[in-house]
ZAMARGU-4260 file (C-alpha; in steps of 0.2 Angstrom, whole numbers, plus 5000, padded with zeros to 4 digits):
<rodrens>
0) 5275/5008/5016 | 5256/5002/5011 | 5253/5004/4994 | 5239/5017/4988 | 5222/5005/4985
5) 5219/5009/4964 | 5208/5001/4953 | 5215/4984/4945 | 5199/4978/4934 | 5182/4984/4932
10) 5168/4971/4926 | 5151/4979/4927 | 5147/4982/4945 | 5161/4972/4951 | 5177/4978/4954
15) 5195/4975/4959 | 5207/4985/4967 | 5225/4983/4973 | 5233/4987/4990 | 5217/4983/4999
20) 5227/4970/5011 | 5223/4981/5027 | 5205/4983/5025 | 5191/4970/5030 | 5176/4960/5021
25) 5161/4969/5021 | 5169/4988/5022 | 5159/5001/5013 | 5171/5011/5001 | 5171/5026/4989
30) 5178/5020/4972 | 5186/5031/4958 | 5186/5049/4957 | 5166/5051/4957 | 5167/5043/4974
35) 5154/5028/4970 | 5148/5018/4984 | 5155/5001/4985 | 5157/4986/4997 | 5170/4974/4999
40) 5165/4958/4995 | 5179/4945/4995 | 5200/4950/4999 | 5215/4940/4992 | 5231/4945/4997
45) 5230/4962/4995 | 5217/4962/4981 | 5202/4966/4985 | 5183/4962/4975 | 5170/4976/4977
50) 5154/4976/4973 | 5146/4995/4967 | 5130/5001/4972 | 5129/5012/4956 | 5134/5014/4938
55) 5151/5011/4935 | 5151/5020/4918 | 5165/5031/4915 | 5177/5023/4929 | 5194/5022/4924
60) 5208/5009/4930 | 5221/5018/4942 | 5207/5026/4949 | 5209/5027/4969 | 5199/5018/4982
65) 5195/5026/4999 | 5188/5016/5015 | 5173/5020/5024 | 5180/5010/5039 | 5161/5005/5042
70) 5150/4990/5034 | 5135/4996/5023 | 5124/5004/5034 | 5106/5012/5037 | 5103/5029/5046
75) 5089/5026/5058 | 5081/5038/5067 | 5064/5049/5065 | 5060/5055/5044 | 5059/5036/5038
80) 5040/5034/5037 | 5034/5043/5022 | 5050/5041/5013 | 5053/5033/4996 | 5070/5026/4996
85) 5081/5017/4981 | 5091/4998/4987 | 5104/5008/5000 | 5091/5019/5007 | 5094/5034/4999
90) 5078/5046/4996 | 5072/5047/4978 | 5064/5063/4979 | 5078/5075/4987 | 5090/5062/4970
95) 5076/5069/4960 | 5078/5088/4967 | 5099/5087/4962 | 5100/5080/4948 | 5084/5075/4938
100) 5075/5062/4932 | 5088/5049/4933 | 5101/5044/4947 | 5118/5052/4945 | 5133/5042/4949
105) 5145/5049/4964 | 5129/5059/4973 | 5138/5052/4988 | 5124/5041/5004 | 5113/5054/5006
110) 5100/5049/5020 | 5084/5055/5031 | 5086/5073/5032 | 5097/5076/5045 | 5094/5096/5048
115) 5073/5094/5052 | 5070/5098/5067 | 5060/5087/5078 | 5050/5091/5094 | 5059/5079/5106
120) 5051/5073/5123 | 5065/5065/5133 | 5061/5052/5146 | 5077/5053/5154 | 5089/5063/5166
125) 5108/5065/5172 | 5111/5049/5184 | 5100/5036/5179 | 5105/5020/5171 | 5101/5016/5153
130) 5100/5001/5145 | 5104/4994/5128 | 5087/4995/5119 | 5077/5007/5128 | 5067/5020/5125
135) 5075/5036/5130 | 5064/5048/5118 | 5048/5050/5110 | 5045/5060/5096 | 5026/5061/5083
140) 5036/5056/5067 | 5016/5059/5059 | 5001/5060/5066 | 5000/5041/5068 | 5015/5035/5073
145) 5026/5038/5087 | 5043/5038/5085 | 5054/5031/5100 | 5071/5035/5099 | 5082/5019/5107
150) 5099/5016/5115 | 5107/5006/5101 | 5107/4988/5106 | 5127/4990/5109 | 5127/5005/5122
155) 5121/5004/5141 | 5128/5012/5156 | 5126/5029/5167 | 5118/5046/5157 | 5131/5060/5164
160) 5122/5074/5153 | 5103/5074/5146 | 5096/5088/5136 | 5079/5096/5140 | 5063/5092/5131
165) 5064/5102/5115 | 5066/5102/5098 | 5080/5096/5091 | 5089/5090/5073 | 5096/5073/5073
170) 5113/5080/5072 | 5111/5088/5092 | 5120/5076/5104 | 5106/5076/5113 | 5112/5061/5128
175) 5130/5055/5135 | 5132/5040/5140 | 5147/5032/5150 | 5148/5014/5150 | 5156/5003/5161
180) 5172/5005/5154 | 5172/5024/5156 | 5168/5023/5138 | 5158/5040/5133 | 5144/5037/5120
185) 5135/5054/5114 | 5120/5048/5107 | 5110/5058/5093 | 5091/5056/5089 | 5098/5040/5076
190) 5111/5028/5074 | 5117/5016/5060 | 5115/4997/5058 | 5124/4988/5048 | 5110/4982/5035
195) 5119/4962/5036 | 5119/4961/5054 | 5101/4955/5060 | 5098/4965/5078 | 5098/4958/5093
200) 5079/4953/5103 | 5078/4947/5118 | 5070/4935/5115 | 5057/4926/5102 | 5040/4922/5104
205) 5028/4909/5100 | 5017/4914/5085 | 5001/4915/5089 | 4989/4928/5081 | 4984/4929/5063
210) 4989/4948/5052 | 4973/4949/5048 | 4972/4954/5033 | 4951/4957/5028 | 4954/4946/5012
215) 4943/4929/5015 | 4954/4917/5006 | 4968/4921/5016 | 4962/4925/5034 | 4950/4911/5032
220) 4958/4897/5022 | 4977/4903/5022 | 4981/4914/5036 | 4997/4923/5038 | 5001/4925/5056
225) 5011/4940/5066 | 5027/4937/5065 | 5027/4924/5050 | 5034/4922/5034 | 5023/4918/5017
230) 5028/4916/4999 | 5019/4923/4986 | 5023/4915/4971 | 5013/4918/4952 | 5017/4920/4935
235) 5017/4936/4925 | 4997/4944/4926 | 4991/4931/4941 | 4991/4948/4952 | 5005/4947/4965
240) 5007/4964/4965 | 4989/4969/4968 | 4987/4956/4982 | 5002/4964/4990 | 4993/4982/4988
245) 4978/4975/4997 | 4987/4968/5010 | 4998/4983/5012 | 4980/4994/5012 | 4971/4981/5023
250) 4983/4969/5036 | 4984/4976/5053 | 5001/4979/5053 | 5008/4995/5063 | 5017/5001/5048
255) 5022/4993/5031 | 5039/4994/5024 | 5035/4988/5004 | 5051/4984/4993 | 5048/4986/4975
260) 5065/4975/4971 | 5069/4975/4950 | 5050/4978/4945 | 5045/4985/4929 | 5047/5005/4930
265) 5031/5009/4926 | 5024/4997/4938 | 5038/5003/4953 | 5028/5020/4947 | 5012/5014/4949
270) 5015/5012/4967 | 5024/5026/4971 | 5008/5036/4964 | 4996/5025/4971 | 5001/5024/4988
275) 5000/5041/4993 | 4985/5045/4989 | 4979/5032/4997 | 4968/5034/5012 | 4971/5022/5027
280) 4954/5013/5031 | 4959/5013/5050 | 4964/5029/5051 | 4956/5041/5037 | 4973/5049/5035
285) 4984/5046/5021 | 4993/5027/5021 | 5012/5035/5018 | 5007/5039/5037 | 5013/5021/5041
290) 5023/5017/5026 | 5041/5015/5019 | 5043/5013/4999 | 5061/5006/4996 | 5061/5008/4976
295) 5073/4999/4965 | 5067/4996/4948 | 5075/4983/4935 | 5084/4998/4928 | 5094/5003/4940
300) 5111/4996/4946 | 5110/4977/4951 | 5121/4978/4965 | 5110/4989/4975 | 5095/4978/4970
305) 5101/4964/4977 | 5105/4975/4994 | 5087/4983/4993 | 5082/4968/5000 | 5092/4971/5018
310) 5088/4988/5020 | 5071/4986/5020 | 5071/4971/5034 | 5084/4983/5045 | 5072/4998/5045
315) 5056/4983/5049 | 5068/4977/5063 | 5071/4996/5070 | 5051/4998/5072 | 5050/4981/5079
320) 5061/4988/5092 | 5051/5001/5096 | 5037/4989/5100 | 5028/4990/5081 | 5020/4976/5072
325) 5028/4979/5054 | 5025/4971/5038 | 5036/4968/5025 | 5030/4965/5008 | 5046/4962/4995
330) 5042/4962/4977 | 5050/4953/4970 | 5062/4941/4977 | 5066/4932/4961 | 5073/4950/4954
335) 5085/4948/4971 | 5090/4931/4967 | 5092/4937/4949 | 5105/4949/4956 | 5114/4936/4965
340) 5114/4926/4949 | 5122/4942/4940 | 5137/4946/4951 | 5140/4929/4957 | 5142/4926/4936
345) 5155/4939/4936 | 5165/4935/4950 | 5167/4919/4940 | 5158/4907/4955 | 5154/4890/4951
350) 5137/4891/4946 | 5125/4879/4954 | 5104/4874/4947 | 5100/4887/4931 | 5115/4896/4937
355) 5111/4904/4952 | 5125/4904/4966 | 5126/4888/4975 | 5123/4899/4993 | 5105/4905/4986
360) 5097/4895/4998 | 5107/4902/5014 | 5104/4919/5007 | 5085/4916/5006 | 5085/4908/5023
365) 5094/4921/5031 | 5081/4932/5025 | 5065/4924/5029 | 5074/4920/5045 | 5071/4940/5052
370) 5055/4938/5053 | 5048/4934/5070 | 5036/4938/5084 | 5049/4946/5098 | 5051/4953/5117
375) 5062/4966/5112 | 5078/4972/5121 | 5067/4987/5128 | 5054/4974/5135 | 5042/4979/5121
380) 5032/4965/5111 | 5035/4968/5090 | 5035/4958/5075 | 5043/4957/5057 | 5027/4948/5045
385) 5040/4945/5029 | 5027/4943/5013 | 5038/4939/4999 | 5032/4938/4980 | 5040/4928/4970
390) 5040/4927/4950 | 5046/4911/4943 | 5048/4912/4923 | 5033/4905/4913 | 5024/4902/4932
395) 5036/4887/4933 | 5035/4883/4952 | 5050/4870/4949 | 5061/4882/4948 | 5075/4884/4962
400) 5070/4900/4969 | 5051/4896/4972 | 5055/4879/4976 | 5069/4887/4991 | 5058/4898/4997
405) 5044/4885/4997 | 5057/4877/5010 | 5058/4890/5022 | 5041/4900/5024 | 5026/4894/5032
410) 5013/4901/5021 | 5011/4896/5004 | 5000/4904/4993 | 5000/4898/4976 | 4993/4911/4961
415) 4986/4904/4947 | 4987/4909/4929 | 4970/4899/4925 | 4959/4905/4939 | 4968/4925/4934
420) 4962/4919/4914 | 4945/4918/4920 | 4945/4934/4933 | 4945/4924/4948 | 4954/4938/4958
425) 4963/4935/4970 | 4970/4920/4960 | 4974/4907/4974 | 4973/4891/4969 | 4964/4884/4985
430) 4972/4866/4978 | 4991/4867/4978 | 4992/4883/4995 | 4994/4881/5012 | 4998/4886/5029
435) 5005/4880/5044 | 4999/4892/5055 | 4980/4886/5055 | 4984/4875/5072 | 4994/4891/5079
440) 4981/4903/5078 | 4966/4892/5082 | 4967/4898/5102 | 4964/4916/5094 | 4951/4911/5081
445) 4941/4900/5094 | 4940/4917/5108 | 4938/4932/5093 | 4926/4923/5082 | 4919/4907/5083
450) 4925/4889/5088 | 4917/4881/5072 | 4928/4893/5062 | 4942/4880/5059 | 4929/4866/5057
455) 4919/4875/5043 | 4936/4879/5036 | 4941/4859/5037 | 4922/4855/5028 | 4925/4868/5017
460) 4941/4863/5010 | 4936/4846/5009 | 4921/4850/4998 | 4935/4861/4988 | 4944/4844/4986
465) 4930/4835/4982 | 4925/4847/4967 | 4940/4845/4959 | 4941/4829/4957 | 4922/4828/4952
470) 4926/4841/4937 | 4941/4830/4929 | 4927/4817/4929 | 4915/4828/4920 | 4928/4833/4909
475) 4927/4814/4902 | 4911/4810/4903 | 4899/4823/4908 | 4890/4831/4924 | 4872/4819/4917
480) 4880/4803/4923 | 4884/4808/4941 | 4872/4805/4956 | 4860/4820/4964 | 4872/4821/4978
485) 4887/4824/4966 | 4879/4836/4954 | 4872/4847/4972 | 4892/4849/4978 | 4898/4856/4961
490) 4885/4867/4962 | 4889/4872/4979 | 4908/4871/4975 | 4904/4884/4963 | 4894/4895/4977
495) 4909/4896/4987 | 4922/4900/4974 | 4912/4915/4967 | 4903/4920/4982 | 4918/4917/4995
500) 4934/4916/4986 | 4933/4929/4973 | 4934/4946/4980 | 4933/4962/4973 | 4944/4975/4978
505) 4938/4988/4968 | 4920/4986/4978 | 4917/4996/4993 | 4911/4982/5003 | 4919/4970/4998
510) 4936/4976/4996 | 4941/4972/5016 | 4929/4961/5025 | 4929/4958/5043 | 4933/4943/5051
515) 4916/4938/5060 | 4909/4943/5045 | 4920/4931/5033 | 4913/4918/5047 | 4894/4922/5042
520) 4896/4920/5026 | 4905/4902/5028 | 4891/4899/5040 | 4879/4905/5024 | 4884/4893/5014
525) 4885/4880/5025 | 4868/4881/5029 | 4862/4882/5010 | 4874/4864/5008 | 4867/4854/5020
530) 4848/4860/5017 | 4849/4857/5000 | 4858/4837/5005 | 4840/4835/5013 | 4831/4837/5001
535) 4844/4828/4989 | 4840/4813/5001 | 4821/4814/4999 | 4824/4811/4982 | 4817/4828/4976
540) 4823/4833/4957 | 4840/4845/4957 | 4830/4855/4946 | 4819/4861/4964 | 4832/4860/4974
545) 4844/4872/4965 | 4835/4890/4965 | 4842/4902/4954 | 4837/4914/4967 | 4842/4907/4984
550) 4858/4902/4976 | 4862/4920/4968 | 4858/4932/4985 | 4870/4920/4994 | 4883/4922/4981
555) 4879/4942/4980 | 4878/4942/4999 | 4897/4950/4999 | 4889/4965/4990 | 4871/4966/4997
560) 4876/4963/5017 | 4888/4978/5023 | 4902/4977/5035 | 4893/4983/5050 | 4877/4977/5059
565) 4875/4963/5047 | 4868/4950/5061 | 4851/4953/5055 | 4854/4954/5039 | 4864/4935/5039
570) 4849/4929/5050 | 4837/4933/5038 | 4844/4924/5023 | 4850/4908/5035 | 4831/4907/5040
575) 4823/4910/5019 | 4836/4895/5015 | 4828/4884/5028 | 4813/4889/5026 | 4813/4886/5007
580) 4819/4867/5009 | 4810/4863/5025 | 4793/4868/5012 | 4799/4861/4997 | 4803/4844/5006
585) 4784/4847/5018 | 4777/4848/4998 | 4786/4831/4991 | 4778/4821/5005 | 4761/4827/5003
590) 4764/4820/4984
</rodrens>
């Protein structure tokens, strides 16, 4: 006779329990009398580790444990978007509704609300085949999005019953399904995924188009593409959750899912007030239309932190499915790896660089690695854009979990704590950030804006390079001793930091710029460089050359020229610069 599974030894979040030889890695289980949700995490013999997903406060040894007989899973099906969930996708507000300000232990997996009725158009009948993936139902989850219910990616076969059109809770069997081994599969308007698994595509795609995002320094200089992964790493005040907002506000994803993993509380509640009342720009209703908030602050049980991380990528993957661009923005995935750090430290690992596990850098790979640009199994095209912040102490970028994530993402985008010091916002530091999907998206670039984008971008960055190394000179000896030429590209150099680089997101204009616009204003500046070189070369004194004025509108040009019909408005100010020169130089050869 199998011995009743108790409770051996509880250390913090992680416990042991005996007569748990039976049961399998990964099992979801409710431990001690208050029912806690746990996971099994490692089984000798017949003892097994689990980790707990809430306070453990008040458990008692010889407590029993019961089996789930399932992994940790997510519900998936219409009521996500809008939702504000904590790390196992349970919804904050209806926790807030039962018991208060603070998360009681033992409320049990609540989930999306299973008795909302939904008005359900089905695309299906009694006789047809179905196949794993597919769209079998539509539903308006809100006025934005619509929802399409899927065959889960392990059912296929013959539908021997389909309901009407009508409207329907998710608990209705609303479709049967008999496989091919006379297997009968009742489908509801959701299914679970285990959080772990990654699900199935069928197949990936080349990247190839930017998530534009209407912020200059990234779309222009650094772009993230559709279906990519990009760090973004700074120390404490450099801004990486207001980048995130404005990419959450602003990128052309479909829907966002935005994970506030082990923030501060009051800057976890920030977000949740801010976000829904935010109005989407491309839709002028409000953003929770299209957004997901999973919310686990730095006060609330480690172990579901470091799962908060795998919920939000499944519920990105179940939109993907459905043919949605989605994009994930995790905040922060150094609190994820500091959960890591603490249970690996109390189930007495071997501890590897500043005592994180030695598997953090599979764990980050595994991550980043369900991102992607996808055919889906329903023959839809999707993609998961993963933009992970990360928050090495003291802005240390040395340190293993930047320098492991450095290893597996394409886009780096470095913050700065001396450009945030001097109110350069967004802080990129144009110097040490990169991106390798410049050359992927070039083809897209070259047909939707301009083929001298990338080229102007290549002169650009160059100039950018230049100026730095002109300014450790100065430093030494002083801006008097360099050439004409020299002193012009600091001046520029400073143009395009202030004029293109720094962008205000509190501005009306200037908070989201688009791309052809972003081109003109390179194209501005361009103009004004090599204008002014002439008549550097005609050997006319900088003191001509540099006018406050000229110099000034093209730097106020993100303000003064609006986002629409500005063609005018660019040629204008392209024809005063060259004007100006082509007079100043006509005036030094009459002298």
């Amino acid at each position: 006779m199998n011995e009743t599974p108790k409770i051996i030894d509880i250390n913090g979040p992680v416990v042991k329990a005996s007569g748990m030889g039976v049961y399998k890695v990964r099992d979801m289980v409710l431990v001690g009398d208050m029912k806690l949700i746990g996971e099994i995490i490692s089984i000798d013999g017949d003892i097994a580790t689990i980790q707990v997903y809430e306070e453990t406060q008040g458990l008692k040894v010889g407590e029993k444990i019961v089996s789930t007989d399932i992994p940790l899973s997510v519900t998936l099906g219409p009521g996500i978007i809008g939702n504000i969930f904590d790390g196992i996708q349970r919804p904050l507000e209806n926790i807030y509704e039962i018991t208060g300000d603070f998360i009681a232990e033992g409320i049990g997996l609540l989930s999306i609300d299973k008795s909302k009725t939904w008005k359900v158009e089905m695309l299906v009948k009694t006789g047809e085949t179905v196949t794993a993936g597919q769209v079998f139902a539509t539903t308006q989850e809100t006025s934005f999005i619509k929802h399409k219910i899927l065959i889960p990616p392990n059912v296929s076969g013959e539908v021997i019953e389909a309901l009407p059109s009508g409207e329907y809770n998710l608990e209705e069997e609303v479709l049967t399904v008999k496989d091919e081994d006379n297997k009968i599969h009742k489908l509801k308007l959701y299914h679970t995924w285990p959080v772990r698994i990654p699900r199935p595509v069928k197949y990936r795609m080349p990247i190839s188009k930017p998530l534009v995002t209407g912020q200059r320094v990234l779309d222009v200089f650094f772009p993230i593409a559709k279906g990519g992964t990009s760090a973004l790493p700074g120390g404490f005040g450099t801004g990486k959750t207001m980048t995130q907002h404005q990419l959450a506000k602003w990128s052309d994803a479909d829907i966002i899912v935005y994970i506030g993993c082990g923030e501060r509380g009051n800057e976890m509640t920030e977000v949740l007030e801010q976000f829904p009342e935010l109005i989407d720009p491309r839709t002028g209703k409000p953003l929770m239309e299209r957004t997901i908030l999973i919310a686990n602050t730095s006060n609330m049980p480690v172990a579901a932190r470091e799962a908060s991380i795998y919920t939000g990528i499944t519920i990105a993957e179940y939109y993907r499915d459905m043919g949605y661009h989605v994009a994930i923005m995790a905040d922060s995935t150094s609190r994820w790896a500091e959960a890591l750090r603490e249970i690996s430290g109390r189930l007495e690992e071997m501890p590897a660089e500043e005592g994180y596990p030695a598997y953090l850098p599979s764990r980050i790979a595994q991550f980043y690695e369900r991102a992607g640009y996808v055919e889906t199994l329903g023959k839809e095209e999707g993609s998961i854009t993963v933009i992970g912040a990360v928050s090495p102490p003291g802005g240390d970028f040395s340190e293993p979990v930047t320098e492991n994530t450095k290893r597996f993402v394409s886009a780096f985008i470095g913050l700065d704590k001396n450009l945030a010091y001097i109110r350069h916002y967004p802080a990129v530091n144009y110097l040490t950030s990169y991106s390798g999907y410049t050359s992927l998206i070039k083809e897209y670039y070259d047909e939707n804006v301009s083929p001298e984008l990338m080229k102007l971008r290549a002169k650009m960055m160059e100039l950018l390079s230049e100026d730095d190394k002109l300014n450790q000179i100065v430093q030494l000896v002083g801006e008097d001793v360099l050439p004409n030429d020299q002193r012009l590209l600091l001046e520029v150099a400073k143009v395009l930091k202030k004029g293109f680089l720094q962008q205000n997101a509190m501005h009306e204009t200037d908070s989201y710029v688009p791309l052809k616009k972003q081109y003109e204003m390179l194209k501005v500046i361009d103009t004004l460089y090599d204008n002014a070189n002439m008549a550097v070369k005609k050997q006319i004194a900088l003191v001509k050359i540099k006018n406050d004025n000229i110099f000034e509108e093209v730097i106020k040009m993100k303000y003064d020229i609006p986002n629409e019909n500005y063609e005018e408005k660019f040629d204008t100010l392209n024809k005063k610069i060259k004007n100006y020169y082509a007079d100043l130089i006509a005036k030094n050869q009459e002298e």
